[in-house]
C-alpha angles and dihedrals in degrees: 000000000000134000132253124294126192085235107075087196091066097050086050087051105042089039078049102057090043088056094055101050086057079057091053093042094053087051095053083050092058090041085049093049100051089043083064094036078056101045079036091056107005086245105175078185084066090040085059094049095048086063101047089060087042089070091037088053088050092050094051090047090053085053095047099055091044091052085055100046083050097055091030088056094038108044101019092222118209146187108358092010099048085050089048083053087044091053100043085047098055092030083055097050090046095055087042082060099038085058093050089056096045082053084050085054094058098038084059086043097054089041095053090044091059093051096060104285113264130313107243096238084076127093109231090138078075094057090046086058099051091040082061101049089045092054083044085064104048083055092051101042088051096055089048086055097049103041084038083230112174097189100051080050088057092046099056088049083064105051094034075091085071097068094042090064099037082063100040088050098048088053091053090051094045085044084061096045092051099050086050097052113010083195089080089055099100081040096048095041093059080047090063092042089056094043089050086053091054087046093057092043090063086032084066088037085063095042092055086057089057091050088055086052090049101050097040096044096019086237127147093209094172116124087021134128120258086233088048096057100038088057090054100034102041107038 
């Protein structure tokens, strides 16, 4: 992912952390997994799983910064460098977050599973579809990183807009269901819970496109237009 140094130290180092950040992000991805095996079967078995790479995720994450502070401290890195360490640093962060709401997702799901399970009027076959294309993301925003590839990172900007629908049209539809039998709402509330954590994983899905955009172009597109960032990425 960097260029060449004269120290051959620092390339090992530098090609080392950003390998590690592609073995955190495959473990976010099988935390990830089990935590829709679990909403897809009610498998308290996947809901335990989901929480042993939780802590595995958080211990990663510990590795990786200290990894950082100690090239940062001992080369100094700038320009380009300095962006690569940026990047690591804030990718790491977001797959750190993406494992705690996939841990949010069990924790609904065994919730759920110890009140009764849910009722069938309600849409959960909705949830299983955005969880996909949220999962969908995080693949596709790794192999961007990796490959440092701007136009994948423009692509998942674009289709980010599918999951927010997905989840604005799955409150309107609990709204509906609550309304009809108040006797869904706990039900339905843990629903909701578990539909916002599948929102901010593709959320960080999308923020980890923006950092591709930032270390390749040296561009902060947050905050930024899609047209806006199709005209400077893409031209």
């Amino acid at each position: 992912m960097s260029e060449k140094h004269l120290s051959s130290q620092f390339d090992s180092e530098l090609n080392n952390v950003s390998t590690r950040v592609m073995e955190l992000g495959g473990l976010v991805e099988s935390q990830i997994r089990q935590a829709i095996h679990a909403l897809s079967n009610f498998n308290l078995e996947a809901v335990d799983q989901v929480e042993a790479l939780e802590a595995r995720v958080n211990a990663m994450e510990v590795e990786i910064d200290h990894e950082l502070a100690s090239i940062i401290a001992r080369r100094q890195p700038t320009a380009r460098d300095l962006r690569l360490l940026m990047a690591v640093s804030k990718a790491t962060a977001n797959l750190e977050r993406m494992g705690d709401e996939a841990s949010r997702m069990a924790r609904m799901v065994k919730s759920i599973t110890q009140r009764g399970g849910v009722p069938r009027a309600l849409p959960t076959m909705d949830l299983r579809v955005a969880a996909d294309l949220a999962s969908g993301q995080l693949r596709k925003a790794l192999d961007a990183f990796a490959r440092l590839d701007t136009k994948a990172a423009v692509d998942i900007l674009k289709e980010d807009n599918l999951i927010d629908q997905e989840f604005d049209g799955f409150v309107r539809k609990l709204i509906t269901y609550m309304m009809e039998d108040p006797r869904t709402i706990s039900t339905s509330l843990d629903l909701l819970f578990l539909a916002k954590a599948i929102e901010r994983i593709g959320d960080h899905s999308k923020n980890m496109a923006e950092l591709v955009i930032y270390l390749v172009k040296g561009l902060d597109v947050r905050h930024t237009s899609l047209e806006q960032i199709e005209s400077s990425v893409l031209r």
